[in-house]
ZADO-1210 file (C-alpha; in nm, 4 decimals, padded with zeros to 6 digits):
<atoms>
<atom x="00.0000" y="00.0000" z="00.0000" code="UNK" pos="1"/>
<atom x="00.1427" y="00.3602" z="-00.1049" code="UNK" pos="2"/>
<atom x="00.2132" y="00.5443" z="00.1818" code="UNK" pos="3"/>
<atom x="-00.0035" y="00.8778" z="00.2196" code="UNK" pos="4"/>
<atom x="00.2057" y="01.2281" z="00.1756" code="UNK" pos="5"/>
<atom x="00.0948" y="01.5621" z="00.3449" code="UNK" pos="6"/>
<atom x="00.2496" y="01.7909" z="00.0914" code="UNK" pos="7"/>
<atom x="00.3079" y="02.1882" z="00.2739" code="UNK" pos="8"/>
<atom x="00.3657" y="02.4377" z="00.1047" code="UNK" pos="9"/>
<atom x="00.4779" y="02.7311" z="00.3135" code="UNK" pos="10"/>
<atom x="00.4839" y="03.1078" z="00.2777" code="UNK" pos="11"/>
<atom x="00.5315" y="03.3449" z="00.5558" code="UNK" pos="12"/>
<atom x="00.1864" y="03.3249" z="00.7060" code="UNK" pos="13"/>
<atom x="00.0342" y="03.0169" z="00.5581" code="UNK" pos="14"/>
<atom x="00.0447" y="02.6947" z="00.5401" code="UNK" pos="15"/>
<atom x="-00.1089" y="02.5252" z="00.2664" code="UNK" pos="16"/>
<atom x="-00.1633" y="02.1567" z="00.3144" code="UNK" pos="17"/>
<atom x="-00.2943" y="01.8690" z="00.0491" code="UNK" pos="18"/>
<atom x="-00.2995" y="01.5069" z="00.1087" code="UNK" pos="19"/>
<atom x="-00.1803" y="01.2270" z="-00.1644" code="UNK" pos="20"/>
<atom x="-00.3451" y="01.0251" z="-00.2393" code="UNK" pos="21"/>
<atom x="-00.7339" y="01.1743" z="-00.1560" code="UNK" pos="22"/>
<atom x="-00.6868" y="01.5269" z="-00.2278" code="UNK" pos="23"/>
<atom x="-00.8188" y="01.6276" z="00.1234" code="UNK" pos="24"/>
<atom x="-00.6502" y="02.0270" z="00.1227" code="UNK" pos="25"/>
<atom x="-00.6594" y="02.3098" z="00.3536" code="UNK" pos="26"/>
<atom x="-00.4537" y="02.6336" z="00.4884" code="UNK" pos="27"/>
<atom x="-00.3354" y="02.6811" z="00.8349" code="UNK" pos="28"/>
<atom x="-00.1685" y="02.9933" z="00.9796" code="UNK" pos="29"/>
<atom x="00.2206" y="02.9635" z="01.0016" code="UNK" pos="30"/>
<atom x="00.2896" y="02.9636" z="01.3739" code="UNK" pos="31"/>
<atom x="00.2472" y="02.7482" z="01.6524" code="UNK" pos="32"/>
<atom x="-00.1098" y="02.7266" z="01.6835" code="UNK" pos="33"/>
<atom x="-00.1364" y="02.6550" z="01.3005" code="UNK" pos="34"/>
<atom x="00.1273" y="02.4032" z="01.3007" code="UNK" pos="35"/>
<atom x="-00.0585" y="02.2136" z="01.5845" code="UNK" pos="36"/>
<atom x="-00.3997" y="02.2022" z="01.3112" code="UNK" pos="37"/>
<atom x="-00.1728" y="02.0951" z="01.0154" code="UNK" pos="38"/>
<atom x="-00.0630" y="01.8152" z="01.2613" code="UNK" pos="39"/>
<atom x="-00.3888" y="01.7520" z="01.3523" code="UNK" pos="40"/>
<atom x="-00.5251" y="01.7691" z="01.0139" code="UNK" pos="41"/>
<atom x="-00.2175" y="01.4899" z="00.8972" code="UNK" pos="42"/>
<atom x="-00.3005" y="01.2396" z="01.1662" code="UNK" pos="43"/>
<atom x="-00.7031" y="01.2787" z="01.0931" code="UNK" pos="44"/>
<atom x="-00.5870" y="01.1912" z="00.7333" code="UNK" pos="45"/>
<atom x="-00.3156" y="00.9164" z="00.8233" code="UNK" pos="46"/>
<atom x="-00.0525" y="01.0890" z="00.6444" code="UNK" pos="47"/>
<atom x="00.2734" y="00.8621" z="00.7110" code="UNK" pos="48"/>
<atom x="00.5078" y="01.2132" z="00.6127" code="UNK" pos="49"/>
<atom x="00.5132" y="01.5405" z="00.5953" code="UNK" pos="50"/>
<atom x="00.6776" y="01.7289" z="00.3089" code="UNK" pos="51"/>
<atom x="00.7736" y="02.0636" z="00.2549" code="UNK" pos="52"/>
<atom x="01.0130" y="02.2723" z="00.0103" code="UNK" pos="53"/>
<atom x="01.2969" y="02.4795" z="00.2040" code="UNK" pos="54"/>
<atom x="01.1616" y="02.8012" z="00.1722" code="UNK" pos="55"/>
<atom x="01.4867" y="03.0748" z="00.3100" code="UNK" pos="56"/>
<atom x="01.3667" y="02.9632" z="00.6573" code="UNK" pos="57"/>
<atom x="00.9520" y="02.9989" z="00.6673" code="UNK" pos="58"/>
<atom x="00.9704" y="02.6225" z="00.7155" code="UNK" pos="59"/>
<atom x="01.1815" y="02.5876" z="00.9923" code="UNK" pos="60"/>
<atom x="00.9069" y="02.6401" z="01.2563" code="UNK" pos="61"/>
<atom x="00.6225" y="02.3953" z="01.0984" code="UNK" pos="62"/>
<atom x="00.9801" y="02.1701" z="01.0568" code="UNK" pos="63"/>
<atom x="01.0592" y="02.1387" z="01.4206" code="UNK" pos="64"/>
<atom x="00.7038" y="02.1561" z="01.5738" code="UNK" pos="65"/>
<atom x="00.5534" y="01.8821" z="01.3576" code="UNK" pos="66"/>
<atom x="00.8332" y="01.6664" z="01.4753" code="UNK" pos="67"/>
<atom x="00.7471" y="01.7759" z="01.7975" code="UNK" pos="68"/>
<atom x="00.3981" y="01.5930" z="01.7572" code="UNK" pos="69"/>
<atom x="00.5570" y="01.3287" z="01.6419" code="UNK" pos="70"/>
<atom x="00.4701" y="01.4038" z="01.2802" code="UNK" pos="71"/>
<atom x="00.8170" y="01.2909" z="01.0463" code="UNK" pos="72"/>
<atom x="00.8779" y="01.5266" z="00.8346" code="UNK" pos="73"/>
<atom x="01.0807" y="01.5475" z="00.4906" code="UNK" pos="74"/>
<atom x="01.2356" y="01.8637" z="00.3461" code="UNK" pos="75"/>
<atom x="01.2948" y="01.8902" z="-00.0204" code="UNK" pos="76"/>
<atom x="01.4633" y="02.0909" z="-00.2924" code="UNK" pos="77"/>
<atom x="01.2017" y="02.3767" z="-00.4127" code="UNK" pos="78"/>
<atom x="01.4059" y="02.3455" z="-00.7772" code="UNK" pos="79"/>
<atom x="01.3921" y="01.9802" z="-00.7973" code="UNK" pos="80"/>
<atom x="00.9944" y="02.0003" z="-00.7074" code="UNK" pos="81"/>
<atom x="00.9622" y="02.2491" z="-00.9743" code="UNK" pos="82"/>
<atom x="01.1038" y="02.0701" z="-01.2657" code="UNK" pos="83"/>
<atom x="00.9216" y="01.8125" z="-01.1463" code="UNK" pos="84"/>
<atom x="00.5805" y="02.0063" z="-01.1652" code="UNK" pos="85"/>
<atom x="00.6728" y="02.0987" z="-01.5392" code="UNK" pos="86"/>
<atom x="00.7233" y="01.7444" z="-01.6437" code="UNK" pos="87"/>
<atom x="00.4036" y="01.6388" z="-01.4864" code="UNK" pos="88"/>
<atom x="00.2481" y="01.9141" z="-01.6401" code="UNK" pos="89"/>
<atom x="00.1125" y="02.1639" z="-01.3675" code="UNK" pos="90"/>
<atom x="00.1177" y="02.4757" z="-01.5893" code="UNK" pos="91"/>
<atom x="-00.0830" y="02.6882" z="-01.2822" code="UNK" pos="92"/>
<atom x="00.0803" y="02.7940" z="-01.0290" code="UNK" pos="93"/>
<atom x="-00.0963" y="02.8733" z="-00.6777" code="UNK" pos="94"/>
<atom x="-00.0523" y="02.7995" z="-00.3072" code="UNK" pos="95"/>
<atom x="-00.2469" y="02.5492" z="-00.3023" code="UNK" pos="96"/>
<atom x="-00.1578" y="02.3554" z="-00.6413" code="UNK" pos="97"/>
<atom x="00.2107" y="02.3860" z="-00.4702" code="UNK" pos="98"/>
<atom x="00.0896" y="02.1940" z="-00.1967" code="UNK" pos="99"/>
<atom x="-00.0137" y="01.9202" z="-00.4534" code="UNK" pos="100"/>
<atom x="00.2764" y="01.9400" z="-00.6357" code="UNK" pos="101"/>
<atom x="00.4810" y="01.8765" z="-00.3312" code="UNK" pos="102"/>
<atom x="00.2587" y="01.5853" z="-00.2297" code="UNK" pos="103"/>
<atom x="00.2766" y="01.4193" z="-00.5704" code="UNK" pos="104"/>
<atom x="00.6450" y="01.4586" z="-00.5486" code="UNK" pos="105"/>
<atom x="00.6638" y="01.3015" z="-00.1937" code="UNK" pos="106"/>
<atom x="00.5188" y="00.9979" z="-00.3181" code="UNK" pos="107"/>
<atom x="00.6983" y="00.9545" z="-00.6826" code="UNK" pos="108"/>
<atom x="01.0337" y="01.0241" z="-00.4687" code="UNK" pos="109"/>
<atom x="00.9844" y="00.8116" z="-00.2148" code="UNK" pos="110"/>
<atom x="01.0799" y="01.0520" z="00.0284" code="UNK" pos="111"/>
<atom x="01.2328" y="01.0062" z="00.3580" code="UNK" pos="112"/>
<atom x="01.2159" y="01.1727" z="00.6975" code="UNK" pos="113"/>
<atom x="01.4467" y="01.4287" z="00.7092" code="UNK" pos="114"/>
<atom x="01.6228" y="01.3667" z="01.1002" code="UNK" pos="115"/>
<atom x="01.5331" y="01.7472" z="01.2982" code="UNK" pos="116"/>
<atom x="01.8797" y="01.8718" z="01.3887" code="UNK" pos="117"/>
<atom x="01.9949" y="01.8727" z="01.7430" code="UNK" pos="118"/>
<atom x="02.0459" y="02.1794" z="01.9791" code="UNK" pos="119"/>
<atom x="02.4174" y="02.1946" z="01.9132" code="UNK" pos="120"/>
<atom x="02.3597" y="02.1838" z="01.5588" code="UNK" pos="121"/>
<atom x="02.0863" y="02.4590" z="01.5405" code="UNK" pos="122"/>
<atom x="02.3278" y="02.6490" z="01.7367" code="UNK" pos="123"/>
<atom x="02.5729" y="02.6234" z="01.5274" code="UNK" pos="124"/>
<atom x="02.3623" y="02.7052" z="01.2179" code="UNK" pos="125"/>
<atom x="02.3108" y="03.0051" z="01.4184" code="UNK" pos="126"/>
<atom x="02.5913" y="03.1131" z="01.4953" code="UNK" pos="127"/>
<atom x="02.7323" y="03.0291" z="01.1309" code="UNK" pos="128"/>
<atom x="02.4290" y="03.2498" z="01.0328" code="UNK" pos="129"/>
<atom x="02.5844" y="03.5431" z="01.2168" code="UNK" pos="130"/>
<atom x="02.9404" y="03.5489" z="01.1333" code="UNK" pos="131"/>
<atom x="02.8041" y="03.5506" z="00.7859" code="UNK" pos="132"/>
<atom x="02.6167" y="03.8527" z="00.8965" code="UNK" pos="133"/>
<atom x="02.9596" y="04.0041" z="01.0372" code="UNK" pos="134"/>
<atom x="03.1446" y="03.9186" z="00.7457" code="UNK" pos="135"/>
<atom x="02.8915" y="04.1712" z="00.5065" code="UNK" pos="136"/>
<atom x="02.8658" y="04.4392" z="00.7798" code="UNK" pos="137"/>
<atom x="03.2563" y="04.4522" z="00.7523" code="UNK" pos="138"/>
<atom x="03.2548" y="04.4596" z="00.3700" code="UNK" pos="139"/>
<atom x="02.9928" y="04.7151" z="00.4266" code="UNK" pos="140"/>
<atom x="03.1795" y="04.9475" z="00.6474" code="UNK" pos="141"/>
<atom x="03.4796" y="04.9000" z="00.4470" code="UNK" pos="142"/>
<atom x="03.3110" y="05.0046" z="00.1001" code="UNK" pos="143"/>
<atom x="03.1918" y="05.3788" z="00.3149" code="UNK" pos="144"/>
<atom x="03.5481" y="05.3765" z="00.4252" code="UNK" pos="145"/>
<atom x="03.6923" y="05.4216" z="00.1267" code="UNK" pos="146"/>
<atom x="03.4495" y="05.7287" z="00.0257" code="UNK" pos="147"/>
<atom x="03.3953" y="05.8432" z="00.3697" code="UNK" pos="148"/>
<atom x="03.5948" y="06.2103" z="00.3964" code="UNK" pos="149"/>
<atom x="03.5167" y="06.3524" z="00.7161" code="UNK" pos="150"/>
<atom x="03.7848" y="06.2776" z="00.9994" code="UNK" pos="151"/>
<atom x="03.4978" y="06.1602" z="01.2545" code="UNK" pos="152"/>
<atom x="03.2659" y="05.9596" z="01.0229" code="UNK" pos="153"/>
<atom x="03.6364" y="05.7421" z="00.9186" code="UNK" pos="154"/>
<atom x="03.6750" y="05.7439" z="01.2827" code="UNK" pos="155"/>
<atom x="03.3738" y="05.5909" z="01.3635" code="UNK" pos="156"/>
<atom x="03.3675" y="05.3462" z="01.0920" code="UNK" pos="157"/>
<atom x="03.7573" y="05.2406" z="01.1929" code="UNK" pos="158"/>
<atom x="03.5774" y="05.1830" z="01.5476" code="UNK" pos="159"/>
<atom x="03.2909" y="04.9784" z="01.3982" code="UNK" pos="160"/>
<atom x="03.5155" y="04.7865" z="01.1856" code="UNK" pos="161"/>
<atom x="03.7450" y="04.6938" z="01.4495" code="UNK" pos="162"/>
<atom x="03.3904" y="04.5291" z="01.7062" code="UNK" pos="163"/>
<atom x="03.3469" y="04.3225" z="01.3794" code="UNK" pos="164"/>
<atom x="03.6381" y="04.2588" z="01.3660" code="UNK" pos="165"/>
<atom x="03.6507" y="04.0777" z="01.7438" code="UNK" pos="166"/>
<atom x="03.3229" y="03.9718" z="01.6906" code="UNK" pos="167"/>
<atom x="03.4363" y="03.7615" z="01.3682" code="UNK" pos="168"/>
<atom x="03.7226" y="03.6271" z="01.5980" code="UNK" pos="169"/>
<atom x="03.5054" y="03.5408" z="01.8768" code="UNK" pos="170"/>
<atom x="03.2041" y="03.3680" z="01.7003" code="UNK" pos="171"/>
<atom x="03.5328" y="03.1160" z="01.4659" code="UNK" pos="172"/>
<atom x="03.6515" y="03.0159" z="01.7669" code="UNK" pos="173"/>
<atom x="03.2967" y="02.9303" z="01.8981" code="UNK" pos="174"/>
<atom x="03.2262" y="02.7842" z="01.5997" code="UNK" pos="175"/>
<atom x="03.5292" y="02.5959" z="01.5750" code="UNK" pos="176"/>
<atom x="03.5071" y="02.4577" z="01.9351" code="UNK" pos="177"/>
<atom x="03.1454" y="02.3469" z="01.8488" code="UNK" pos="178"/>
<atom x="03.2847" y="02.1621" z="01.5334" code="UNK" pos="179"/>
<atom x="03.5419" y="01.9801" z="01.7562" code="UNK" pos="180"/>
<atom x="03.2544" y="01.7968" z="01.9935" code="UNK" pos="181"/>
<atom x="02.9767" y="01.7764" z="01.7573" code="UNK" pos="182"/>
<atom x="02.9461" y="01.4047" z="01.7212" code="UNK" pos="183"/>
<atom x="02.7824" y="01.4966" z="01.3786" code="UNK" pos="184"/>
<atom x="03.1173" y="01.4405" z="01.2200" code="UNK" pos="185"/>
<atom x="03.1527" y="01.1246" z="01.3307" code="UNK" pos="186"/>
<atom x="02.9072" y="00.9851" z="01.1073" code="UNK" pos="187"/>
<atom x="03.0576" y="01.1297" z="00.8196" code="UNK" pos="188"/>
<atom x="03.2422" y="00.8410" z="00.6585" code="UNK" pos="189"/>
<atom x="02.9626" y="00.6420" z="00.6220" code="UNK" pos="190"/>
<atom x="03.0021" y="00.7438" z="00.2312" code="UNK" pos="191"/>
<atom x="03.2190" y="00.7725" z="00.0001" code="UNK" pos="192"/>
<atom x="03.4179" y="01.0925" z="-00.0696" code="UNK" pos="193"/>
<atom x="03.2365" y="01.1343" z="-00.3920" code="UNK" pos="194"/>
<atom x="02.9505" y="01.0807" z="-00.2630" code="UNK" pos="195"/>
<atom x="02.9685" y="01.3642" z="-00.0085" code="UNK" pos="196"/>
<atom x="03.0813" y="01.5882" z="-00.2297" code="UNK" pos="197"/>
<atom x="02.7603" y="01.5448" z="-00.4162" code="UNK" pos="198"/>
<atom x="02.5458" y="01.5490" z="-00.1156" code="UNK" pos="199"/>
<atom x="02.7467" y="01.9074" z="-00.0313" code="UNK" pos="200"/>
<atom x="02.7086" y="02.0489" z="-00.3731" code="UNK" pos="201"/>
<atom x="03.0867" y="02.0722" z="-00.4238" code="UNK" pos="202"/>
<atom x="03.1621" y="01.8059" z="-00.6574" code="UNK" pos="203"/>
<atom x="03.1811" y="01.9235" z="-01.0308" code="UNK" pos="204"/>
<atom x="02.9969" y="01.7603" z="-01.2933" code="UNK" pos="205"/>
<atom x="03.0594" y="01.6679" z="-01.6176" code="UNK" pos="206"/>
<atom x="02.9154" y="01.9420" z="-01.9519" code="UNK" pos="207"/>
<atom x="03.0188" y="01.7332" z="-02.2565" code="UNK" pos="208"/>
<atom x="02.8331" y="01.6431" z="-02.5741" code="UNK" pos="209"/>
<atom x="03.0402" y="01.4661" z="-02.8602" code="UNK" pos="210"/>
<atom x="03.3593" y="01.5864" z="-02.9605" code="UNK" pos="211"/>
<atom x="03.2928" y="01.9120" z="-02.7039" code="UNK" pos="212"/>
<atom x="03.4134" y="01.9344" z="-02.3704" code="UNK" pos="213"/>
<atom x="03.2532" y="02.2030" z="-02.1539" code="UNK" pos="214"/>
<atom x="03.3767" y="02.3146" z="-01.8124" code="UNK" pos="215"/>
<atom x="03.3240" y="02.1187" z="-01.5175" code="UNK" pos="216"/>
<atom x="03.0735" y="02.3482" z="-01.2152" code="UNK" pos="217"/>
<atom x="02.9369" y="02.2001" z="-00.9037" code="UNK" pos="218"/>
<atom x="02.5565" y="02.2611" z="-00.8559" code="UNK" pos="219"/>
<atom x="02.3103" y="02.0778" z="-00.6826" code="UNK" pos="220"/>
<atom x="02.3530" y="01.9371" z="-00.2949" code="UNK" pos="221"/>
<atom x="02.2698" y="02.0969" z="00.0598" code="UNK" pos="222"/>
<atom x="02.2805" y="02.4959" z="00.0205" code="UNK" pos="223"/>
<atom x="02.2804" y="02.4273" z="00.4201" code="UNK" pos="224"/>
<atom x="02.6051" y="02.2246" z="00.4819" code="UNK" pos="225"/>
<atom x="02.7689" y="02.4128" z="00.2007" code="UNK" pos="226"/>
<atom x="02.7641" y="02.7086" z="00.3076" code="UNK" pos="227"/>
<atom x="02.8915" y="02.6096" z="00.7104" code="UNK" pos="228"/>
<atom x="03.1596" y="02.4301" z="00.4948" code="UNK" pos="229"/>
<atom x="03.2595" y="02.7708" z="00.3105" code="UNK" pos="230"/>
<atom x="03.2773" y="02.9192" z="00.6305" code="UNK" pos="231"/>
<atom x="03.4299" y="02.6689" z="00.8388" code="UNK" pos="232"/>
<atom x="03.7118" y="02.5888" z="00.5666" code="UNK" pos="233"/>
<atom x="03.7880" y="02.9867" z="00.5797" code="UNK" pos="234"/>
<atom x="03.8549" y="02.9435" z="00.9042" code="UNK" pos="235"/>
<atom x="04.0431" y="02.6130" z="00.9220" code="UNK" pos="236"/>
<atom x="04.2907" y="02.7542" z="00.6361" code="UNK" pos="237"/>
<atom x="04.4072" y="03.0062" z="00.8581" code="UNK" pos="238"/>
<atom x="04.5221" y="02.7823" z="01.1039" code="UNK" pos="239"/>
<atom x="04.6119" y="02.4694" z="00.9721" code="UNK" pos="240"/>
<atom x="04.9602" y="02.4660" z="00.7723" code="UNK" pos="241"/>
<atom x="04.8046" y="02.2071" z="00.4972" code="UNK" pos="242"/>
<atom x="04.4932" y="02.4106" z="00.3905" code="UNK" pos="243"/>
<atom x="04.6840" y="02.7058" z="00.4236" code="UNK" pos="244"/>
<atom x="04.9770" y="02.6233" z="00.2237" code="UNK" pos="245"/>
<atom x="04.6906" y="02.4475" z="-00.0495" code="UNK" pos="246"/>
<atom x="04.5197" y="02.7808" z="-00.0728" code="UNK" pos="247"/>
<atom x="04.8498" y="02.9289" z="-00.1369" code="UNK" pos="248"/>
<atom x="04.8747" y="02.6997" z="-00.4144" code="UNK" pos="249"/>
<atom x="04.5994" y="02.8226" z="-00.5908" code="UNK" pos="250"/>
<atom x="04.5906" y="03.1754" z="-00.5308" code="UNK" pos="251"/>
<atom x="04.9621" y="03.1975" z="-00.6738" code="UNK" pos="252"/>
<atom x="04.8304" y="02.9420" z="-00.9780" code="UNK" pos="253"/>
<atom x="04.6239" y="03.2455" z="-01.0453" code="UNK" pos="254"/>
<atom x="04.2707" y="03.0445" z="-00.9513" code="UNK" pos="255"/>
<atom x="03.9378" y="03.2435" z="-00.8689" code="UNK" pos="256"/>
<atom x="03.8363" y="03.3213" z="-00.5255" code="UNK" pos="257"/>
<atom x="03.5050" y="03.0747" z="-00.5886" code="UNK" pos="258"/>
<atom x="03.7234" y="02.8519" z="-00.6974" code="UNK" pos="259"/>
<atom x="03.9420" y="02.8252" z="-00.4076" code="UNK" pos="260"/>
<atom x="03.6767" y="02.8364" z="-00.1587" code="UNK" pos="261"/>
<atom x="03.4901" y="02.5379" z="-00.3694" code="UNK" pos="262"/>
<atom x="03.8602" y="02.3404" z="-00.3079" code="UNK" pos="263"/>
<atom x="03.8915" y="02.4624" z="00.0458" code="UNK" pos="264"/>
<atom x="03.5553" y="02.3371" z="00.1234" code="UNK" pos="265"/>
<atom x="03.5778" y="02.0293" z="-00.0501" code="UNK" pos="266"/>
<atom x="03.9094" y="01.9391" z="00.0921" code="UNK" pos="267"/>
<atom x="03.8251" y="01.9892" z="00.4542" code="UNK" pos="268"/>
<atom x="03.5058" y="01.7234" z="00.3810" code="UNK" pos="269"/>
<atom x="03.7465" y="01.4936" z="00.2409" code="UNK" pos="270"/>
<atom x="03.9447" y="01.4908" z="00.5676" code="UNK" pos="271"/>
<atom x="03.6453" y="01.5043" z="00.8222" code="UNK" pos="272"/>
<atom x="03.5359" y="01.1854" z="00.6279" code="UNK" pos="273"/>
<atom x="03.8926" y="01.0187" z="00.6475" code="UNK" pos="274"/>
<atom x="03.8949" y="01.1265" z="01.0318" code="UNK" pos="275"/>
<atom x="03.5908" y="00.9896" z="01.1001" code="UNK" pos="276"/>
<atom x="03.6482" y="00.6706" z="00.8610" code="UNK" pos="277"/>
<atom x="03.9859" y="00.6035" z="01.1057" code="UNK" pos="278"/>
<atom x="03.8021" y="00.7458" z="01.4411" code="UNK" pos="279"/>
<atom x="03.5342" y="00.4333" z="01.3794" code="UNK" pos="280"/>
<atom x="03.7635" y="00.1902" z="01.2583" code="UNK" pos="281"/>
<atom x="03.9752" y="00.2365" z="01.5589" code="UNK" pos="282"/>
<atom x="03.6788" y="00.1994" z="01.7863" code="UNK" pos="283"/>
<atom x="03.5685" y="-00.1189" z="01.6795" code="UNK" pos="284"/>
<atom x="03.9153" y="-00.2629" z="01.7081" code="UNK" pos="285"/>
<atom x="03.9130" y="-00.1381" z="02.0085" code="UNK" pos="286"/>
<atom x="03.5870" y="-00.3386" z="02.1420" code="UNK" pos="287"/>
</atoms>
């Protein structure tokens, strides 16, 4: 028997809910006593999964409380869903045809639960989140720098630059200390290094059709993870001698700054995974 899919499609205020198979829909407001409906309104329905597009953070809420209820829940690629909607032909476009769309794609995929992340690791999205933040108020601040004229305006920015400036240096070493004992890492190895390059988005794939051979660009993957990973890989190369002096290497080969943070990223996941791959391997010698 197919399972039954909630598909969600969420905006800022709504939720918009339709159930596959049945076609059961309805719209729920996007906060806590919404989310506890939706639940409601999955359960009343049997709906084995939840699904829902990432949506720059709307979904996060209806995410964590549904799991809350007890409601799994899957996350899913908004592009992916939409090429999907154009090959099944859904020329319309509305909230709640979304919702069906998302549904229909639940239960063609076959997709699975997506695990809720765990208080370190939210914290550390956060935290990632605002050292990204820092970064563009710097690069901000720097750009009125260099047309500010007025001896106390350049004063004041040199004094905002410099709080960014600690900030930045306090929130890599929190995030670096979080990195050390999340136990996330430690289940990183249970793929390939290919493979996790994929999953990251940082593995280039192939453009090439008969005798023409395109250029290789990475696409797809988890913006998520990615983006921690561009950060993270920033901060590792300053410290460690090995990324450093491999960053080196490319800026003096001439390479593009994407380019370099693509290899830095990629690089560090390719160690994590060996790490891990050696951390487990030791441990079950060891018992």
């Amino acid at each position: 028997m197919n399972r039954i899919i909630c598909g969600v499609d969420v905006s800022k205020d709504w939720l918009d809910a339709h159930i596959w198979p049945g076609g059961a829909a309805a719209r729920f407001a996007n906060d806590a006593a919404g989310i506890a409906a939706l639940w409601l309104f999955c359960r009343s329905h049997d709906a084995a999964l939840a699904v829902m597009e990432a949506s720059g953070g709307y979904e996060r809420l209806g995410f964590m409380l549904l799991w809350t209820h007890g409601m799994p829940c899957g996350v899913v690629n908004a592009k992916s869903v939409r090429r999907f909607a154009e090959a099944m032909g859904y020329l319309e476009k509305t909230d709640r045809i979304d919702a069906a769309v998302i549904a229909h794609y639940g239960a063609v995929k076959n997709t699975v639960p997506t695990p809720p992340p765990s208080a370190a690791q939210q914290r550390l999205a956060a935290l990632v989140g605002r050292l990204c933040q820092i970064v563009g108020d710097a690069t901000i601040n720097k750009q009125r720098r260099s047309a500010a004229r007025d001896a106390e305006v350049c004063a004041s920015i040199e004094a905002m630059l410099a709080f960014l400036k600690r900030e930045q240096r306090r929130l890599e070493g929190e995030i670096a200390s979080m990195i050390d004992d999340d136990p996330l890492w430690a289940r990183l190895e249970q793929v390939s290094n290919k493979a996790i390059a994929k999953l990251a988005g940082l593995a280039p794939f192939a453009n090439d059709s008969g005798k023409r051979t395109g250029n290789r660009h990475v696409r797809g993957g988890r913006a998520g993870p990615r983006g921690i990973l561009f950060i993270v890989a920033a901060i590792v190369a300053k410290f460690d001698p090995n990324l450093k002096a491999f960053a080196q290497r490319l800026q003096q080969a001439g390479k593009p700054k994407m380019l370099i943070r693509i290899a830095l990223a990629r690089k560090l996941l390719v160690i994590l995974n060996a790490k891990a791959r050696d951390a487990r391997n030791e441990f079950a010698s060891a018992t």
